[in-house]
C-alpha positions as protocol buffer text, in pm:
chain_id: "A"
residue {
  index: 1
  type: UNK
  ca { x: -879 y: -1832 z: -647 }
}
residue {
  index: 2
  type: UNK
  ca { x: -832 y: -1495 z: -793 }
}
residue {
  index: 3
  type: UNK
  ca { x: -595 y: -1580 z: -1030 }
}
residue {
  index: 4
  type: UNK
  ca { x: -818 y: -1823 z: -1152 }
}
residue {
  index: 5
  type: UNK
  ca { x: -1073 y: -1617 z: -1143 }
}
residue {
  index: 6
  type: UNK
  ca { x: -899 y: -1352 z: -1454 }
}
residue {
  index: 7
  type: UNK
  ca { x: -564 y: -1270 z: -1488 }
}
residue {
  index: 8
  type: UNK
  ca { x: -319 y: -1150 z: -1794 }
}
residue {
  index: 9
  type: UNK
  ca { x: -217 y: -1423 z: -2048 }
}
residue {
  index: 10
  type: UNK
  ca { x: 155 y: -1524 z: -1913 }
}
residue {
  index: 11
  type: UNK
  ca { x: 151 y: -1332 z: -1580 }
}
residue {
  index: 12
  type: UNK
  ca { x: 271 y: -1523 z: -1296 }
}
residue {
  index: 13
  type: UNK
  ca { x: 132 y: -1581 z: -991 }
}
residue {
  index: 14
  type: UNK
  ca { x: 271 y: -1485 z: -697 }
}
residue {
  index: 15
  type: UNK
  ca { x: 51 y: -1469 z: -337 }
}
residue {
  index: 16
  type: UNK
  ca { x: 192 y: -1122 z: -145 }
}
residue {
  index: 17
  type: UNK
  ca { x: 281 y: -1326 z: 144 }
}
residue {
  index: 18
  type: UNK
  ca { x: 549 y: -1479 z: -103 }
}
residue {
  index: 19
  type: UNK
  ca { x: 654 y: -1215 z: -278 }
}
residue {
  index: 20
  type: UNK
  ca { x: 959 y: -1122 z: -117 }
}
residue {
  index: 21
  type: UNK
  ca { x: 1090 y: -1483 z: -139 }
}
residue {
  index: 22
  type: UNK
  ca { x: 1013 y: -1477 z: -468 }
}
residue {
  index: 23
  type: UNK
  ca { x: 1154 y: -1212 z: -616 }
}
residue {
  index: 24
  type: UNK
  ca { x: 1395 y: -1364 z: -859 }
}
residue {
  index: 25
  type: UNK
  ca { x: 1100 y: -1533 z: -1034 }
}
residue {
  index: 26
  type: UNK
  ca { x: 1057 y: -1150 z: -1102 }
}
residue {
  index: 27
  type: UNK
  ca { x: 1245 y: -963 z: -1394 }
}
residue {
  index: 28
  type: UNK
  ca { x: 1372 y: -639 z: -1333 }
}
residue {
  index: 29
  type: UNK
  ca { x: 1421 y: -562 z: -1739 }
}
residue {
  index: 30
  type: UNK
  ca { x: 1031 y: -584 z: -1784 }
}
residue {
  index: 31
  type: UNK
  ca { x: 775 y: -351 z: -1651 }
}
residue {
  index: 32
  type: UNK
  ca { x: 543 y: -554 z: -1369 }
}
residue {
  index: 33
  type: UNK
  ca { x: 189 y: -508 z: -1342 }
}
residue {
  index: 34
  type: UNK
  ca { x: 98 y: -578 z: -967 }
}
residue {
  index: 35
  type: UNK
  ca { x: -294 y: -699 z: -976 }
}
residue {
  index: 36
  type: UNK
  ca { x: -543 y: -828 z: -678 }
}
residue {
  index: 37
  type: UNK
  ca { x: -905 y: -815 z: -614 }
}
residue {
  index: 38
  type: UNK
  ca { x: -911 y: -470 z: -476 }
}
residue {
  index: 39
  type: UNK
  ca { x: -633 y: -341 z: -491 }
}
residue {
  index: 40
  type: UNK
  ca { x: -544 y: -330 z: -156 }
}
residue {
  index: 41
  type: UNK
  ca { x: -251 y: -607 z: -154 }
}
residue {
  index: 42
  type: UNK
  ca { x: -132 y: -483 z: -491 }
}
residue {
  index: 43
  type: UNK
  ca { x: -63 y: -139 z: -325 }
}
residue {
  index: 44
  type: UNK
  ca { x: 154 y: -362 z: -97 }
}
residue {
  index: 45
  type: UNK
  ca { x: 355 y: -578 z: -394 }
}
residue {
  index: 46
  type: UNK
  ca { x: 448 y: -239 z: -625 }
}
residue {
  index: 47
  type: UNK
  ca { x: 588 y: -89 z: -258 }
}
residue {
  index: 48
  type: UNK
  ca { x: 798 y: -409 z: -177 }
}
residue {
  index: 49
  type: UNK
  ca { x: 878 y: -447 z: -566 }
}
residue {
  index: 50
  type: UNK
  ca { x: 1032 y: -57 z: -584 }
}
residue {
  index: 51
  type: UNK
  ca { x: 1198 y: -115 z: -207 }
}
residue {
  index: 52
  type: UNK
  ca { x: 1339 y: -420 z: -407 }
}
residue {
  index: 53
  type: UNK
  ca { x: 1544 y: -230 z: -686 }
}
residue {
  index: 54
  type: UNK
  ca { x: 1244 y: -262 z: -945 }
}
residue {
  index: 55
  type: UNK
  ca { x: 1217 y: 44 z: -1146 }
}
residue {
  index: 56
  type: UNK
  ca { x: 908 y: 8 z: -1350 }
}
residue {
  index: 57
  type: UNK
  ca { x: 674 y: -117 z: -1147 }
}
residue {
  index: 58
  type: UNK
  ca { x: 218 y: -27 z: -1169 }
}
residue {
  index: 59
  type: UNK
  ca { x: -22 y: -131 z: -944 }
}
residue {
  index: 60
  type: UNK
  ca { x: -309 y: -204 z: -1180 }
}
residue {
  index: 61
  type: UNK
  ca { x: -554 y: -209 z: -892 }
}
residue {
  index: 62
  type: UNK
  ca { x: -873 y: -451 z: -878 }
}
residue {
  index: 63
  type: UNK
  ca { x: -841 y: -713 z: -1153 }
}
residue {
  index: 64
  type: UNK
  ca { x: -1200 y: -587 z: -1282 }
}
residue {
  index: 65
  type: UNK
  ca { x: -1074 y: -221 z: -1301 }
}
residue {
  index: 66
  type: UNK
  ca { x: -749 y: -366 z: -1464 }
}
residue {
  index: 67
  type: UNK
  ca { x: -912 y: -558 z: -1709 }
}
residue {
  index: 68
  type: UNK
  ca { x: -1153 y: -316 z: -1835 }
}
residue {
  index: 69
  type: UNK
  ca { x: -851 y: -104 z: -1878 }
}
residue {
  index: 70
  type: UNK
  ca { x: -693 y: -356 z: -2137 }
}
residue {
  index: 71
  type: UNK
  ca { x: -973 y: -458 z: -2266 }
}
């Protein structure tokens, strides 16, 4: 529901509770932009990402903070 809800043209969607199965859906030449409702579970993807050999890796937060960022 939150993805439907706003999300970055061509991100990918990828629940937290997935994440570490589906890392290789993940590239590791790209900066990643972790993204949630509050923040909170975001937090959690950029820590598992970096544990995971990812080197440029942002938690953008709250997709309303995030967006207004971009915007």
């Amino acid at each position: 529901g939150e993805f439907q809800g706003g999300h970055i043209k061509g991100s990918v969607n990828i629940p937290l509770q997935s994440l570490s199965d589906s890392l290789s859906r993940i590239r590791k030449d790209k900066p990643v932009i972790t993204c949630c409702a509050s923040g909170m579970r975001s937090a959690s993807a950029k820590s598992i990402l970096k544990s995971n050999g990812y080197a440029e890796v942002y938690n953008g937060g709250g997709w309303m903070s995030l967006q207004n960022k971009i915007s």
